[in-house]
Every structure is written in C-alpha cells, then in structure tokens.
Backbone as CSV, one residue per row, in Angstrom:
resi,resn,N_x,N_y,N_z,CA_x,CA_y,CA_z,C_x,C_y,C_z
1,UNK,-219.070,-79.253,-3.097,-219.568,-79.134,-4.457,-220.661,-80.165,-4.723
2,UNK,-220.046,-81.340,-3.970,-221.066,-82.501,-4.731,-222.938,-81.730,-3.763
3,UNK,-222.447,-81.706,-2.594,-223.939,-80.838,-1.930,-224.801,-80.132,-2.791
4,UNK,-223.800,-78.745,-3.019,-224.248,-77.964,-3.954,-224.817,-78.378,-5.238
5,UNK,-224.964,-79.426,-5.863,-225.288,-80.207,-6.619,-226.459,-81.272,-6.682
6,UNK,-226.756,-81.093,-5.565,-228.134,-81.936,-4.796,-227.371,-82.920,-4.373
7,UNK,-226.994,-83.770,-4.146,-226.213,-84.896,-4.058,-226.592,-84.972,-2.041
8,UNK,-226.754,-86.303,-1.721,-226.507,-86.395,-0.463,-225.051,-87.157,0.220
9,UNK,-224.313,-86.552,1.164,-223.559,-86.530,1.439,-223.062,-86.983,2.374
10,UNK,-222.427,-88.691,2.093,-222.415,-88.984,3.940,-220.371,-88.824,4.261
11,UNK,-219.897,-87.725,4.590,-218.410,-87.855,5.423,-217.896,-88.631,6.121
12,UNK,-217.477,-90.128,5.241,-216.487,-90.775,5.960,-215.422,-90.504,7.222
13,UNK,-215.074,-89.042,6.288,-213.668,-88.652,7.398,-212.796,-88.918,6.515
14,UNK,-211.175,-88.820,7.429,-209.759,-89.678,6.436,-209.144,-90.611,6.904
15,UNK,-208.580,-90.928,5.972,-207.917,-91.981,7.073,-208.640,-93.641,7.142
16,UNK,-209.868,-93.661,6.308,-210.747,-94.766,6.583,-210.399,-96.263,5.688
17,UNK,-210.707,-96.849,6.352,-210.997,-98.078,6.319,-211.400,-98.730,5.044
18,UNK,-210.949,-99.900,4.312,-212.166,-100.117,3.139,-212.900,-101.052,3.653
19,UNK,-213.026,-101.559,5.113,-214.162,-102.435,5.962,-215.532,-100.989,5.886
20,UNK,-214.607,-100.080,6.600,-215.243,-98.915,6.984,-216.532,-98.441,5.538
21,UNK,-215.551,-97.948,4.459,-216.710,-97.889,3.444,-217.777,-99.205,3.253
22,UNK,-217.355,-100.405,2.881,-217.968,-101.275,3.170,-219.058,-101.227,3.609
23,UNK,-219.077,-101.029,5.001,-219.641,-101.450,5.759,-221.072,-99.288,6.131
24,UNK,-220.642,-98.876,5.277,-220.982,-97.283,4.543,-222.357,-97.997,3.837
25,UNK,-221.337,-98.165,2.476,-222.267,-98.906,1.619,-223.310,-99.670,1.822
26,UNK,-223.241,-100.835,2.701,-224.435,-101.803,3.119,-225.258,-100.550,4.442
27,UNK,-224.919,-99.673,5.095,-225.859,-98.987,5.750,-226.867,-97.770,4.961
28,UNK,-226.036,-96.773,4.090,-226.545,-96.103,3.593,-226.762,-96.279,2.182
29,UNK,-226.590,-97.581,1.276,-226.952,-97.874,-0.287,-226.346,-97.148,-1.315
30,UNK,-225.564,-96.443,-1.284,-225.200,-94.982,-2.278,-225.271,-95.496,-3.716
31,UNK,-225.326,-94.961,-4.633,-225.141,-95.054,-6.274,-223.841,-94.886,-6.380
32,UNK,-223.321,-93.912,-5.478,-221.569,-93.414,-5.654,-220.921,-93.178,-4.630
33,UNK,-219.731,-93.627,-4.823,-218.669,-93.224,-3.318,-217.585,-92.669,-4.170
34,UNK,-216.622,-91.723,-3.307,-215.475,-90.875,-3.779,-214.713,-91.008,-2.565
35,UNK,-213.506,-91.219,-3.645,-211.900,-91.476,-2.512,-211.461,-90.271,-3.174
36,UNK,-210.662,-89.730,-2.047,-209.451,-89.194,-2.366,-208.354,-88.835,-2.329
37,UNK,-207.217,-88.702,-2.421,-206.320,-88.936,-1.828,-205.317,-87.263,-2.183
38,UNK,-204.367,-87.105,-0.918,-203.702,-85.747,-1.022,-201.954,-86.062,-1.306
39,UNK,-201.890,-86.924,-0.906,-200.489,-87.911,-0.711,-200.003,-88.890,-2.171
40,UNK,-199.077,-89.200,-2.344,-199.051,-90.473,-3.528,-198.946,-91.146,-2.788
41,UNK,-198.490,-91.803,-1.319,-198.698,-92.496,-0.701,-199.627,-93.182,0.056
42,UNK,-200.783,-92.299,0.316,-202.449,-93.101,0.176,-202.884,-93.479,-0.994
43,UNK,-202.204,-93.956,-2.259,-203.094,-93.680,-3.423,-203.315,-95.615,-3.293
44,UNK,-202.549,-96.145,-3.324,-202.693,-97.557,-3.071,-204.035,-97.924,-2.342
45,UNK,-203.994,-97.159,-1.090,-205.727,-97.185,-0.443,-207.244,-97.157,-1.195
46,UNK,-206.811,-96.640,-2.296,-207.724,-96.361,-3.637,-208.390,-97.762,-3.913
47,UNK,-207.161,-98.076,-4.586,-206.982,-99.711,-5.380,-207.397,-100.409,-3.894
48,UNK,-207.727,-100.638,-2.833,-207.557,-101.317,-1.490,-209.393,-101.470,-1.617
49,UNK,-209.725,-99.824,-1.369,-211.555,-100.270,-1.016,-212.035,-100.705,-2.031
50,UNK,-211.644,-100.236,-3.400,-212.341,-100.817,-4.458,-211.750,-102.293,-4.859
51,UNK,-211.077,-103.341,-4.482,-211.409,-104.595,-4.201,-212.363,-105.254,-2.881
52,UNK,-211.646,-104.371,-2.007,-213.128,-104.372,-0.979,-214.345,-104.469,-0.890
53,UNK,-214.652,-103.281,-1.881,-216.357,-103.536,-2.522,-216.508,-104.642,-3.163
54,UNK,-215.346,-104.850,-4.291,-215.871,-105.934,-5.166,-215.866,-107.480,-4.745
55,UNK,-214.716,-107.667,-3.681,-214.546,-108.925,-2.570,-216.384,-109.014,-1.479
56,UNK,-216.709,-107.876,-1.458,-218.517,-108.303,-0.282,-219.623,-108.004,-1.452
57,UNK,-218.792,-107.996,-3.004,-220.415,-108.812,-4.020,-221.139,-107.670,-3.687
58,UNK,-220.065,-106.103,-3.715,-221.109,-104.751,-4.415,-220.669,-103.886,-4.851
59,UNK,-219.947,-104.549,-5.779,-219.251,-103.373,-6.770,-220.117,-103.218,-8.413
60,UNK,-221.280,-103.979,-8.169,-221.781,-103.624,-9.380,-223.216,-102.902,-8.624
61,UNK,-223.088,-102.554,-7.435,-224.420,-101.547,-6.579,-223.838,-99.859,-6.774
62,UNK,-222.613,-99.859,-6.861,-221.847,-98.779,-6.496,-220.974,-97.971,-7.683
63,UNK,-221.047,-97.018,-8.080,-220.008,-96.238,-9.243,-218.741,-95.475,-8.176
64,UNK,-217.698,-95.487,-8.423,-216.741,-94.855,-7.642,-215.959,-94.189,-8.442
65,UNK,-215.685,-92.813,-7.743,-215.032,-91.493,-8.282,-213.659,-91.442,-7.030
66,UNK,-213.125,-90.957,-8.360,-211.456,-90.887,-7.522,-210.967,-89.370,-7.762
67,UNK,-210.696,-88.857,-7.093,-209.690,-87.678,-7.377,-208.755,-87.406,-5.808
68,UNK,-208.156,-86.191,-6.455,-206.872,-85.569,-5.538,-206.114,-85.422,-6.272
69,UNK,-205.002,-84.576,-5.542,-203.444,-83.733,-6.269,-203.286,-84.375,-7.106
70,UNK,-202.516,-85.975,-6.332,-201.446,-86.387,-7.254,-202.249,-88.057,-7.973
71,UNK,-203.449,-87.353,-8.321,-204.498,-88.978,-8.863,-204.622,-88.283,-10.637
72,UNK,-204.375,-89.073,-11.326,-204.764,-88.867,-12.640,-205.933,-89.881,-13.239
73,UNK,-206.269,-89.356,-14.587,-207.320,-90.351,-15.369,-206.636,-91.529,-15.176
74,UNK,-205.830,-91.763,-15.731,-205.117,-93.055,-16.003,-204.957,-93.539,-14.584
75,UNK,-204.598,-93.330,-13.558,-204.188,-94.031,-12.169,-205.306,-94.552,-12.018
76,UNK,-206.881,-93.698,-12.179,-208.436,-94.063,-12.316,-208.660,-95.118,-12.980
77,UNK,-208.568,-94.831,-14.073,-208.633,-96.448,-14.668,-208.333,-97.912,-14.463
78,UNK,-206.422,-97.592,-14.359,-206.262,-98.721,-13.505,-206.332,-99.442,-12.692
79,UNK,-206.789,-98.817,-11.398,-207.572,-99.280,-10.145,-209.094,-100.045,-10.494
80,UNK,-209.663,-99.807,-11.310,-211.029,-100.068,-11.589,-212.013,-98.991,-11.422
81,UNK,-211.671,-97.475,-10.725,-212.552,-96.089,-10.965,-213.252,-96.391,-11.909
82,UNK,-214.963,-95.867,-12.030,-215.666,-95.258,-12.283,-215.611,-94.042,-13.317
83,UNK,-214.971,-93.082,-12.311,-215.076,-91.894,-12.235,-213.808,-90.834,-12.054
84,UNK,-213.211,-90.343,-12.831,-211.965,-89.278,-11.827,-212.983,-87.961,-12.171
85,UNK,-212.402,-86.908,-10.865,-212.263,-85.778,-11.190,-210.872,-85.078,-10.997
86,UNK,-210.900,-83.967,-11.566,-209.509,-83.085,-11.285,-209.955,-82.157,-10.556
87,UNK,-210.577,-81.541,-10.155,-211.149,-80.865,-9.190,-212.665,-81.299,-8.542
88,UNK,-212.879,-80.113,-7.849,-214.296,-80.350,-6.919,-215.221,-80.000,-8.105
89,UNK,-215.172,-79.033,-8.609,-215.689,-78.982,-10.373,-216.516,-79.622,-10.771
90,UNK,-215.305,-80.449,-11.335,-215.167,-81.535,-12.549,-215.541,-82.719,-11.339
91,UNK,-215.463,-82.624,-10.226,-215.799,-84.265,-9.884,-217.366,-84.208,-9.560
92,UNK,-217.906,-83.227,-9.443,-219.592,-82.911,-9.145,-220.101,-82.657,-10.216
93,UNK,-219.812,-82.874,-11.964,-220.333,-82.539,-13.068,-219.957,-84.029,-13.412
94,UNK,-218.679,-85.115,-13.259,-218.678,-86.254,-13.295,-219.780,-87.142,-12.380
95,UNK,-219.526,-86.473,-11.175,-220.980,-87.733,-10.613,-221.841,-87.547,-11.190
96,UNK,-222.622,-86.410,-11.508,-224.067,-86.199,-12.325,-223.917,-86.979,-13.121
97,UNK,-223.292,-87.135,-14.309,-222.742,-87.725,-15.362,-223.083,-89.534,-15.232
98,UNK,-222.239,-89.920,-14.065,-222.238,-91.193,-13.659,-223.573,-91.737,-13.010
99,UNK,-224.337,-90.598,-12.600,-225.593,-91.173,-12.186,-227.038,-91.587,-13.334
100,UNK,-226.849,-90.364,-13.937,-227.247,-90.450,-15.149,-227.556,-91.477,-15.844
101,UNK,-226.465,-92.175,-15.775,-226.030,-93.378,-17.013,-226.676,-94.208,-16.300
102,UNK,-227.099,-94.230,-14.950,-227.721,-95.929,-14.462,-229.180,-95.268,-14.043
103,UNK,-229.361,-94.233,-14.319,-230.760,-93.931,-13.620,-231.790,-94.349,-15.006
C-alpha cells in the first residue's frame, strides 16, 4: 500500500534488529519507518527500536508508524509511535498525513 502511494520502500524483513533499523536509518535517511507486529509477543520489540532510535540521537530525523493485529492507538502512544495504522489502508493515508506535517 505504502508503494502504491508513492512512498519508497526499503524491506527490513522480520524478525529485525533495532541495531538493524538503526543502522537502516543512518544508510537510507527515511522521514518514516513502520513496525509491525502479528504476535502480542513481539509487541515489546516496538517499544525496543524506538528507544534505539532515540538512544543514536535520531528520533527527531524519523516519524514512526506502528500497526498489526493485536497493536492499538493507545499501545502507539505509549511506546512513543508517531503513527498507528489499523490496516494497510489506514497506515498509507497515516504516513501521507505524517509526512505532510514536516514537509
């Protein structure tokens, strides 16, 4: 969706790292990164990269969108999200949204 949307798209994969995004971020610069999670048991990984970013001094380079099954607004918030979506939808009408605001 986010493609379909113009958006460029770099695929982490799953399973990753918050060195891994990290280390995303300082190669390819993004405005936005998106986690997501299918499990309630990756959701902690959420809250993990986004101190990550903000521990290597670039969490104010970066807006981050959260979604999956079992992720709500509120779980978004609390982590420090950006961004939720509830679907592929709503999370490619939220990034527009989020880019927007800093462009």
């Amino acid at each position: 969706m986010l493609k379909g949307s113009g958006f460029t798209v770099h695929d982490l994969g799953v399973d990753v790292s918050a060195e891994r995004f990290v280390e995303a971020i300082q190669e390819h610069k993004p405005h936005l990164i998106g986690l997501s999670a299918l499990l309630t048991t990756t959701m902690p990984a959420m809250k993990t990269v986004i101190e990550a970013i903000e521990n290597a001094g670039m969490r104010d380079r970066v807006k981050v969108m959260v979604g999956g099954a079992p992720i709500t607004e509120e779980y978004a918030r609390s982590i420090g999200a950006d961004g939720y979506g509830r679907d592929a939808g709503e999370a490619a009408g939220q990034a527009k949204q989020l880019i927007d605001a800093v462009s």
